[in-house]
DORO-737505 format. One record per atom (N, C-alpha, C, O): residue in three letters; x, y, z. Coordinates in steps of 0.02 Angstrom, whole numbers, plus 32768, in hexadecimal, padded with zeros to 4 digits. Each point is the difference from the previous one (the first is absolute). Layout:
<nodes>
alaXYZ;...
</nodes>
This chain:
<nodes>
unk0A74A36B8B21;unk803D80238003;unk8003802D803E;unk8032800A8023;unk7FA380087FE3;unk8005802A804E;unk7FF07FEB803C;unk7FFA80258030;unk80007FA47FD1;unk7FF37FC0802D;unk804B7FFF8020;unk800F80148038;unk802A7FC57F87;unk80327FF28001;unk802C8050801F;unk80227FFD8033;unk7FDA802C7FB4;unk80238046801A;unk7FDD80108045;unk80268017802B;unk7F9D7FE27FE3;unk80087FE78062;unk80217FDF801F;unk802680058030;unk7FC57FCE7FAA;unk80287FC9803A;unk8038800A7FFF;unk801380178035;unk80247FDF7F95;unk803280307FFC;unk801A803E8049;unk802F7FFF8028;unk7FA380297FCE;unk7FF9804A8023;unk80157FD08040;unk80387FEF8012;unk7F8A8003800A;unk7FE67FCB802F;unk802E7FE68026;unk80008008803D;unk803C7FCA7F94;unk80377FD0801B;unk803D803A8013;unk80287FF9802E;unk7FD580427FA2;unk804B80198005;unk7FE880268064;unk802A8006802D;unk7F9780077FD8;unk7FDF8023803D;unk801A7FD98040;unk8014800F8038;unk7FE17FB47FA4;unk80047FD28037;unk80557FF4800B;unk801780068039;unk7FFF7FF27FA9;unk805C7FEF8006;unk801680478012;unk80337FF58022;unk7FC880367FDC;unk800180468011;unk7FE380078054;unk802B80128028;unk7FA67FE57FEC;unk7FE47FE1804A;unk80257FD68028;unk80008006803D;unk80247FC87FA2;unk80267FCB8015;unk803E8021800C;unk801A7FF78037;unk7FFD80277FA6;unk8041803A7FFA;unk8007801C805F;unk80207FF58033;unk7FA380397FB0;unk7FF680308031;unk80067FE48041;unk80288015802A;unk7FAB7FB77FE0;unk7FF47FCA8040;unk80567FEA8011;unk801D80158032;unk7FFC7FC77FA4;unk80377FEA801C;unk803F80378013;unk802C7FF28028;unk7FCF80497FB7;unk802E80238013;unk7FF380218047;unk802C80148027;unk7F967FED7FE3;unk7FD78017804C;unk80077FAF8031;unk7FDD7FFF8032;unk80377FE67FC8;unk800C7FC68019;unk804980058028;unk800F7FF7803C;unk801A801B7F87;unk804D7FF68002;unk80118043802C;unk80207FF78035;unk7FD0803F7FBC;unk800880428033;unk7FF87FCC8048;unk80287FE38025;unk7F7D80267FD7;unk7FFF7FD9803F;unk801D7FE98031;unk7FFC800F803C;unk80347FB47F97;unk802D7FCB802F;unk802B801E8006;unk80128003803A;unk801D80277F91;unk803880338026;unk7FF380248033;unk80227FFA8033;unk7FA680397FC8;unk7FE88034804C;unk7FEC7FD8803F;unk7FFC801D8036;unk7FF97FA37FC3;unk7FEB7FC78037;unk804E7FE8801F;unk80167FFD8039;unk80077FF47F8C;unk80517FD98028;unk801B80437FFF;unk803D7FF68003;unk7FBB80387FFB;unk802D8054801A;unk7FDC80018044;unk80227FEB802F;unk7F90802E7FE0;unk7FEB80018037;unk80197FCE8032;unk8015800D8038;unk7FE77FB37FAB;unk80177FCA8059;unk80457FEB7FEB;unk80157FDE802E;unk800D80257FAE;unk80567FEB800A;unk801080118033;unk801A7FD78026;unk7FDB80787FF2;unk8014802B8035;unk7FDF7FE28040;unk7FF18029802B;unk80077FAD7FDE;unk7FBC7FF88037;unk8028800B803C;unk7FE280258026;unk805A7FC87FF3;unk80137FFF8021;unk801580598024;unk7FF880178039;unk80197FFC7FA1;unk800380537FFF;unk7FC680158010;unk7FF580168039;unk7FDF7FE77F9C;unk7FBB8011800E;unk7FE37FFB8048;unk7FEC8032801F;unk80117F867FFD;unk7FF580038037;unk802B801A803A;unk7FE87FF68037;unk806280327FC6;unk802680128038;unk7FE580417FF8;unk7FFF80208035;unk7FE580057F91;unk800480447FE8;unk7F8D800C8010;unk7FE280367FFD;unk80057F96800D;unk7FC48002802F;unk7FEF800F8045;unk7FD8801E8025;unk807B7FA67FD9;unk7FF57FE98059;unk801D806C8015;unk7FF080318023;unk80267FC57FC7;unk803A80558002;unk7FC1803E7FEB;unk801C80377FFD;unk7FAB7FCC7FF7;unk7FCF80257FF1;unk7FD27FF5801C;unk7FDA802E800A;unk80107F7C8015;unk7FDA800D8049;unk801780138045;unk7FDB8014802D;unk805B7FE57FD6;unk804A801D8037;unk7FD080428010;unk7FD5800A802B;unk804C80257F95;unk7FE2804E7FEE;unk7FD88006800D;unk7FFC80388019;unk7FC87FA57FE7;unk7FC080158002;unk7FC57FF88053;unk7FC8800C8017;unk80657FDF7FF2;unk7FF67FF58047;unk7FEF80358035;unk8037800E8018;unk7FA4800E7FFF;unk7FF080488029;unk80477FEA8051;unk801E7FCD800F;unk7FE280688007;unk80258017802D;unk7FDF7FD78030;unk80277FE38026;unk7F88800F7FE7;unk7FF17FC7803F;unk801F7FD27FFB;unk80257FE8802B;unk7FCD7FF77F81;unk80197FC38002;unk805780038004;unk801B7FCD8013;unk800080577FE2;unk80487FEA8005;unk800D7FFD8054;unk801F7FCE8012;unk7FCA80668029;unk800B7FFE8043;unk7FDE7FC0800D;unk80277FD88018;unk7F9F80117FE2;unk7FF47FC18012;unk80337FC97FEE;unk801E7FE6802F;unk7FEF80067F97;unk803D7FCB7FF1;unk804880198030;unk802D7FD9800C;unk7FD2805E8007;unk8038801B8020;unk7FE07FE78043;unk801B7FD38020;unk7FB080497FF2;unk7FF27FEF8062;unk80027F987FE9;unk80197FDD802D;unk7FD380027F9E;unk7FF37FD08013;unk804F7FD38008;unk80067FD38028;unk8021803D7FB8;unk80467FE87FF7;unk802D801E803D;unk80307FE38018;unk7FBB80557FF9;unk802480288060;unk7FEA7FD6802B;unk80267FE28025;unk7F9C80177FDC;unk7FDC7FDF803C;unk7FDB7FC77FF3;unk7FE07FE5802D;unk802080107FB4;unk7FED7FBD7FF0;unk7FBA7FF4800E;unk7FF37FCC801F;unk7FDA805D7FCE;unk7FCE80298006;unk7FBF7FDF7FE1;unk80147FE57FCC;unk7F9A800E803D;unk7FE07FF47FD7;unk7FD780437FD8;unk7FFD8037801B;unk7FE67FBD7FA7;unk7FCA802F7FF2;unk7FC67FD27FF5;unk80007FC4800C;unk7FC780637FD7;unk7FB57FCC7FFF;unk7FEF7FD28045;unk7FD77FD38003;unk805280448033;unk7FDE7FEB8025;unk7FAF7FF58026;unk7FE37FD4801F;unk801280627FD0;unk7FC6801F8008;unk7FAD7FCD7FD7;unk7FC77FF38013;unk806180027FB2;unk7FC47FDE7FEB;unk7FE07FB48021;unk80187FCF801C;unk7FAA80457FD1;unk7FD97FBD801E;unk7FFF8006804E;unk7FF37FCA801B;unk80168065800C;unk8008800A8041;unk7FAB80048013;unk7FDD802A7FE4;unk80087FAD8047;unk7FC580278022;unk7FE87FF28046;unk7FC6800C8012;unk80707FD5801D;unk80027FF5804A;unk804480178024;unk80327FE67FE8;unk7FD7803A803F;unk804280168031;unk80227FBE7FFA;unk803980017FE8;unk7FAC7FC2802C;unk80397FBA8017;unk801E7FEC7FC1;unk80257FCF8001;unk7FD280527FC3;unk801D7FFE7FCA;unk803480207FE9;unk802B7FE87FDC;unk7FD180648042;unk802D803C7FF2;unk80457FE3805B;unk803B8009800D;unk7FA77FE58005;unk802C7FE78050;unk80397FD57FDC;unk803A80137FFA;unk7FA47FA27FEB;unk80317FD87FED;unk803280187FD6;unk803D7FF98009;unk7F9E802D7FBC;unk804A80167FBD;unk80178027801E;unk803B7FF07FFF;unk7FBC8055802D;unk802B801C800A;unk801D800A804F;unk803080258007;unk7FB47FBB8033;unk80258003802F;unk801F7FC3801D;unk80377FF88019;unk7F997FE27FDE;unk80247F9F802A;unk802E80027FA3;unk7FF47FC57FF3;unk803680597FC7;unk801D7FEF7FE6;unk8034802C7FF7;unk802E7FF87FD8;unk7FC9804C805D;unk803280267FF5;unk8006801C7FC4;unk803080278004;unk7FB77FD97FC5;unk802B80187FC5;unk7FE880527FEC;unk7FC4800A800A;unk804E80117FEA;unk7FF880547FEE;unk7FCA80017FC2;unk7FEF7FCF7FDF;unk7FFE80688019;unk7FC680107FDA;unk800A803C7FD0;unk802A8023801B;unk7FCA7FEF7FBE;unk8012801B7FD1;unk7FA9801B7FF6;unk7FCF7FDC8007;unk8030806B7FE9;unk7FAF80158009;unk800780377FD7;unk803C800A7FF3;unk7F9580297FED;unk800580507FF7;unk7FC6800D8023;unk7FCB7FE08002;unk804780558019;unk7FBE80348026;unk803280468003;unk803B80047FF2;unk7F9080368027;unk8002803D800C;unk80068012804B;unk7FE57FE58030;unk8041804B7FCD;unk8015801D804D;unk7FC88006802E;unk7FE9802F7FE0;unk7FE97FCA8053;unk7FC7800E800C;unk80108021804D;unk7FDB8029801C;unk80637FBE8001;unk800E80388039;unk804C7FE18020;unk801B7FC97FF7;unk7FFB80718030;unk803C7FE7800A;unk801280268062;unk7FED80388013;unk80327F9F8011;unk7FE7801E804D;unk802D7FE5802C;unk80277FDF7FDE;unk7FE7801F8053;unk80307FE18034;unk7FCF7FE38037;unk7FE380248029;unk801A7FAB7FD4;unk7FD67FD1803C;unk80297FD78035;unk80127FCD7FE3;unk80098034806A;unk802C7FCC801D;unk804780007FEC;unk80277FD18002;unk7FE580787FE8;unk804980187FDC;unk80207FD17FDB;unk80397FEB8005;unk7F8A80027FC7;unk7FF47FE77FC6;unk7FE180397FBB;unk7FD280297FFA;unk80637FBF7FDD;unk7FE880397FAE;unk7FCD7FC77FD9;unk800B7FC97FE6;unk7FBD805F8021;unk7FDD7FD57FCE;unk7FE0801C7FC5;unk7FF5803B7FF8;unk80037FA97FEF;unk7FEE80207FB1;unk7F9E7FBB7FE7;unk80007FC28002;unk7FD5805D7FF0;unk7FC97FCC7FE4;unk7FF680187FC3;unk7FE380327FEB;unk80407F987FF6;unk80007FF07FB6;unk7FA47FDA7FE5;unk7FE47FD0801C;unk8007804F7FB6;unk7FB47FED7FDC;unk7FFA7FE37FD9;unk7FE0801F7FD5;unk802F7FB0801A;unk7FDE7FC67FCB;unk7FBC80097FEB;unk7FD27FD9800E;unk802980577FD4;unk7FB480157FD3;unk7FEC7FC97FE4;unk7FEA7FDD802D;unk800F7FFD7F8D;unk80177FCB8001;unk7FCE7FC28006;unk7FD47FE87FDC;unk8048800B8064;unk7FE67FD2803A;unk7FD98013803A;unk7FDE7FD6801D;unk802480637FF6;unk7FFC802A8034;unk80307FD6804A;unk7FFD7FD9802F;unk801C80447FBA;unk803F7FD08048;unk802B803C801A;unk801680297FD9;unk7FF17FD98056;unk8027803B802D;unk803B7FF38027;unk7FFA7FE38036;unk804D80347FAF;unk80267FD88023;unk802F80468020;unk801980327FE6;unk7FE47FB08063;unk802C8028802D;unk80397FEA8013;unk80097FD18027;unk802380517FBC;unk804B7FE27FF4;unk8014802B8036;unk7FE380338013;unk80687FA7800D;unk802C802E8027;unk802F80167FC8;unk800B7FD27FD8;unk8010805F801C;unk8048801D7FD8;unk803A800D8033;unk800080178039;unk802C7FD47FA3;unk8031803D800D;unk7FEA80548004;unk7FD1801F7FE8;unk80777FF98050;unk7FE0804A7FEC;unk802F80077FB1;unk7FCC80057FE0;unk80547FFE8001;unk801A7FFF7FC3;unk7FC17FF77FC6;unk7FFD801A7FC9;unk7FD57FBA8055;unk7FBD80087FBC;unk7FE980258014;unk7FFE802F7FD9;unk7FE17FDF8068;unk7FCF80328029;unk8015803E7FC8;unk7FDA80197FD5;unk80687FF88038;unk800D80407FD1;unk800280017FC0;unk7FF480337FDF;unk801D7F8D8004;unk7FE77FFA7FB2;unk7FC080197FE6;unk7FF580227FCE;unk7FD57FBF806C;unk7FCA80057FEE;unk7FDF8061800B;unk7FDD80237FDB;unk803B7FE88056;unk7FFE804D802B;unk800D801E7FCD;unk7FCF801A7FE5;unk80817FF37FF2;unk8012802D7FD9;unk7FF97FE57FC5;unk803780007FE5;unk7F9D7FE87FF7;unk7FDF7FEB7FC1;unk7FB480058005;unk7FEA7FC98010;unk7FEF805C7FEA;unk7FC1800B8007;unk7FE17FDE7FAC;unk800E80087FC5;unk7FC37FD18060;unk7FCF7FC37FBE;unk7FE980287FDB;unk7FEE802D8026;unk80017FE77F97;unk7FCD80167FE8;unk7FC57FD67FFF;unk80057FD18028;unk7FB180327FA9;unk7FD67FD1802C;unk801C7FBC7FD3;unk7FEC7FC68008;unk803E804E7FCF;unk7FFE7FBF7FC1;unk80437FD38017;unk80097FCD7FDE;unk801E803E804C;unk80407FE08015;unk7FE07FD78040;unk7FD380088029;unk80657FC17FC6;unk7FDD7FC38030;unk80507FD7800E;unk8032800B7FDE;unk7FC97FCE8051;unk804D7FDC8012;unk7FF17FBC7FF8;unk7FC57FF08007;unk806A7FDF7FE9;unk801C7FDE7FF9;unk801A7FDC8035;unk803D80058002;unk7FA67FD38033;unk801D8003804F;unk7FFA7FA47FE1;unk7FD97FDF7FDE;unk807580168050;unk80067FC2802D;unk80107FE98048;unk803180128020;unk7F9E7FC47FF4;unk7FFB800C8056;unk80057FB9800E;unk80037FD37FD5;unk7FFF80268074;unk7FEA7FCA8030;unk7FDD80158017;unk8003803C800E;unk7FC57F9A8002;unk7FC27FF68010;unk800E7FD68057;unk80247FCF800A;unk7FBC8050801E;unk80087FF6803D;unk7FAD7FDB802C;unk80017FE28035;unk7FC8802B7FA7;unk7FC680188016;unk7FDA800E7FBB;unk8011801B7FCB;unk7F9F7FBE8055;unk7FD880097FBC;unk7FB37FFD801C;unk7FE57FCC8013;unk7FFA807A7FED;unk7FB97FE8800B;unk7FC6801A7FD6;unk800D801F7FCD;unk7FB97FD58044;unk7FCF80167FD8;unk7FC680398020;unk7FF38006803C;unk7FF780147F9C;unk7FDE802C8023;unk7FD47FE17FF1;unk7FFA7FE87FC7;unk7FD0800F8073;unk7FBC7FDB8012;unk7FC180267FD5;unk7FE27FEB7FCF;unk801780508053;unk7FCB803E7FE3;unk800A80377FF5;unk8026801B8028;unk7FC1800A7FA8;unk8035804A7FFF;unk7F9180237FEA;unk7FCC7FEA7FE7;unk804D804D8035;unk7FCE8048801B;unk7FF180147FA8;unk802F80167FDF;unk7F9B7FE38008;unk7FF5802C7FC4;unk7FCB802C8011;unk7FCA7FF08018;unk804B804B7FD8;unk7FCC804C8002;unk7FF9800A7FB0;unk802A7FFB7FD4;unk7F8E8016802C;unk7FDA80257FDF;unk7FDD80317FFF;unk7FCC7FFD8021;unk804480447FB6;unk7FD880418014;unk7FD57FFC7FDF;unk800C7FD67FD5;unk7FB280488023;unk7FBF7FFD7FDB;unk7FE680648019;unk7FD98012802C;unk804280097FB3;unk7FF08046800F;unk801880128035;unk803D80047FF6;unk7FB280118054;unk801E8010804D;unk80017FC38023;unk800F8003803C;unk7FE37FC27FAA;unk7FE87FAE802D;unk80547FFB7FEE;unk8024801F7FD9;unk7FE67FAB8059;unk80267FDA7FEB;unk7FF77FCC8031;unk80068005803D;unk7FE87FBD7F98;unk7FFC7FB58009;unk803C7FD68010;unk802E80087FD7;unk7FE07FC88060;unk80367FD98019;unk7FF77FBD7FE3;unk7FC97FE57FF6;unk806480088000;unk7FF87FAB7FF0;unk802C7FD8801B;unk802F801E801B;unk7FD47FAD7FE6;unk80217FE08009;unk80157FB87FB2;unk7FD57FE47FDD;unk805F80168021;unk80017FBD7FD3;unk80397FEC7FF4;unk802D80298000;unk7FE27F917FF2;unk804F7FBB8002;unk802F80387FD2;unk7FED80207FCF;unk805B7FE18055;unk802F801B7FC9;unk802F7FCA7FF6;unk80057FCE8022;unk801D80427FAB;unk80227FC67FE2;unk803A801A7FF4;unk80257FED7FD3;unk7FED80598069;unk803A800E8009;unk80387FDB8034;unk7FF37FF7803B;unk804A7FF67FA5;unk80337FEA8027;unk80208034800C;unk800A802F7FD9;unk80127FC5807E;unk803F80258015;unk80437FC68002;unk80057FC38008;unk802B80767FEB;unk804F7FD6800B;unk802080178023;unk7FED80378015;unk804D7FB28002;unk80238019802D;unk80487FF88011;unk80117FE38034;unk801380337FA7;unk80497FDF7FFD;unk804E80417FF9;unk800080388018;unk80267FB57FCE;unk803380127FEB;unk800B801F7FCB;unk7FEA7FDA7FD5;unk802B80558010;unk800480167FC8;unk80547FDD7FE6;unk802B8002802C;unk7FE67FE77FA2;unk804A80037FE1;unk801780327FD2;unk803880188000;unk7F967FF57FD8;unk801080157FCA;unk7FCC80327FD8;unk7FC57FF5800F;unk804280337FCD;unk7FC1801F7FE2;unk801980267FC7;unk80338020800B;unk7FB17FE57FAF;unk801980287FDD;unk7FC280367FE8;unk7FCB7FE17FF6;unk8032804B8003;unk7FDB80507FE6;unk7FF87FF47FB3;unk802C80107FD8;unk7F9B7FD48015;unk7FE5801F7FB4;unk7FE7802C7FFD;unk7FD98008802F;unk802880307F9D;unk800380377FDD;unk7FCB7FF27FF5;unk7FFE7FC58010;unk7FC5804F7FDB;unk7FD77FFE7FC1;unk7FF1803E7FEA;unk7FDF80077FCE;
</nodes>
């Protein structure tokens, strides 16, 4: 007799389980066809929240690249001058870079400004307008603000050997050794001032 009143117990447990299961089933497929019915929404209201999310570089870059018709990533995979020659001077096309103000001067009654590609270590001596000359003059960098520059590239070389000193108490030791710094040399078009 109490065999029979388990199993009993037992079966009502089990159809009760079955209950449970299928009603967790049926939610399911409603919260599934609610989530993607919309899909189409969904994805304009993504595309519209990676828009947003986008930092201020990236929006001036899609801006310098659509003005000027501009590359970025150029830079990668670079490790001979006759490389940096072809993409950017025998093709003409503008460059799109960030670096920091590193000096700004009149050479041949020429305004030039050398922009720093930390980076890469690449040094680019742009001519400006005097109209940026003073952008740059009456906006002083803090150390965390950096620009946004698009140029032509006129000229591209490498520095052969660069001087390393070492002090060791009152000594100081000279060296010599390969840098894998590039200079540039071109045009400035364009430049925008990030904040940081």
């Amino acid at each position: 007799m109490i065999w029979v009143f388990l199993f009993k117990k037992v079966n009502i447990m089990e159809k009760q389980n079955k209950i449970i299961i299928g009603i967790v089933l049926i939610v399911s497929f409603f919260v599934g066809y609610y989530i993607f019915s919309d899909k189409g929404i969904d994805e304009d209201s993504n595309y519209l929240a990676l828009e947003q999310e986008k930092t201020d570089e990236e929006l001036i870059k899609d801006k310098f690249i659509n003005q000027y018709d501009a590359i970025i990533n150029w830079e990668e995979d670079i490790e001979y001058t006759i490389q940096l020659q072809e993409l950017l001077i025998n093709s003409k096309t503008p460059v799109i870079f960030t670096g920091f103000v590193d000096d700004v001067f009149i050479k041949d009654d020429k305004h030039l400004v050398v922009f720093w590609d930390l980076f890469n270590d690449f040094r680019f001596t742009l001519e400006c307008s005097e109209n940026q000359i003073s952008e740059i003059l009456n906006n002083p960098d803090s150390i965390f603000d950096y620009y946004v520059v698009v140029a032509k590239i006129n000229d591209v070389n490498k520095i052969r050997l660069k001087i390393d000193g070492y002090a060791s108490g009152e000594d100081v030791e000279l060296g010599y050794s390969y840098s894998n710094t590039f200079l540039f040399d071109g045009n400035c078009l364009d430049f925008f001032r990030i904040i940081d």
